[in-house]
N, C-alpha and C positions, 0 to 999 in steps of 0.2 A: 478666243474671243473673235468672231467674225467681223466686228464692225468698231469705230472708235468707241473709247470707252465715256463720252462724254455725250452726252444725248438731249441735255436739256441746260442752261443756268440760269440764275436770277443774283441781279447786283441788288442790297437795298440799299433805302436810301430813307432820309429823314423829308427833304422835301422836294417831292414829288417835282412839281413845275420848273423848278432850278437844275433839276437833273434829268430830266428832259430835255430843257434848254440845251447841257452840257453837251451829251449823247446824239441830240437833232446835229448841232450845230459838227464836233467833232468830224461826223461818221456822214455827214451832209445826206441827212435822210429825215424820216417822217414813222414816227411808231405809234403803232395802235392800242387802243386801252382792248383789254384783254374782260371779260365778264363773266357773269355766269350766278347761278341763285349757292354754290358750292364758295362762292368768293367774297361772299358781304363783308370779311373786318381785310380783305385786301385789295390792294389799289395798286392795280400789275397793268405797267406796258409794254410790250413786247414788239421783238424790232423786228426790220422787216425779213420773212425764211418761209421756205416749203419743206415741211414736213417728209417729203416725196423725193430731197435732195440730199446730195451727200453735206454731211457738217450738223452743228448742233445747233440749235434754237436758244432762244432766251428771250426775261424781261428783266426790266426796273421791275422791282414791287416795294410796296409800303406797308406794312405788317404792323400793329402794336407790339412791343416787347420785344423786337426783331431791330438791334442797333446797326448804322453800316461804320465802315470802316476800320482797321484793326484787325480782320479775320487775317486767318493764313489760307485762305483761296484764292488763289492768279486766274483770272480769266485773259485771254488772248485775242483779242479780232483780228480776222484776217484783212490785209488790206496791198493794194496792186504796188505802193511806196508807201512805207508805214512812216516817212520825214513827212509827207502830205498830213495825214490826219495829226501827225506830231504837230505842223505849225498852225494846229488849228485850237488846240488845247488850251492855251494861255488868252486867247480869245473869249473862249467859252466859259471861264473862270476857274479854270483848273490849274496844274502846274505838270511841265516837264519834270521828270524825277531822275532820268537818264537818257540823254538825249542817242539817237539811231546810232547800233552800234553790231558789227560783222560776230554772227554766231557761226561762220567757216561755213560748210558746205549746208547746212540749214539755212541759210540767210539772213537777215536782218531785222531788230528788235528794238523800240522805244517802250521806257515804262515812264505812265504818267498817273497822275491822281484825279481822280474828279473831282465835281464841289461836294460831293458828301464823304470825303477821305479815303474810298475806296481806290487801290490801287490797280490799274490794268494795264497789261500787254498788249504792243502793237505787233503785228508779224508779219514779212514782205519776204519775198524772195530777190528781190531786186533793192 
């Protein structure tokens, strides 16, 4: 495999603007509604990434018949102190699930939940 094995993900979610909210606020940023005539029953924002860079992409999407929460999929964001975005969580109405804690020479890991029970990894080397 030449290149990491992840290339794209999408969290869902039940209600779109609450987990946006979560996400803006978290990761203190600003995601785009994502479009297209191939996308009418979905309703995908996608945060902010170049295609052109190393790392993988993603959105929120809202899908019918497409429940969140409960999967066995860990998605991880990268982040420069993953304790930063951690004490951002419980603001945004999510919850700490394990607060920052030493993976040795990989660095440092918070797992939290969002408002729609999806659960995500924070990742730092510092």
């Amino acid at each position: 495999m030449q290149t990491n094995p992840v290339g794209w993900f999408e969290i869902y979610v039940e209600d779109m603007d609450r987990a946006k909210g979560f996400y803006q606020t978290v990761f203190n940023t600003t995601l785009e509604k994502i479009g297209g005539e191939a996308m009418m029953d979905i309703d995908m924002w996608g945060f902010p990434s170049s295609m052109e860079q190393y790392g993988a992409a993603g959105a929120l999407s809202k899908m019918e018949g497409v429940t969140p929460g409960g999967n066995s999929t860990l998605v991880y964001f990268s982040c420069q102190d993953c304790e930063v975005e951690q004490g951002r969580v419980e603001g945004a109405g999510g919850k700490v699930v394990h607060p920052k804690f030493s993976i040795g020479e990989h660095g440092f890991i918070s797992m939290v939940a969002d408002t729609e029970g999806n659960m995500i990894g924070l990742h730092s080397m510092a």
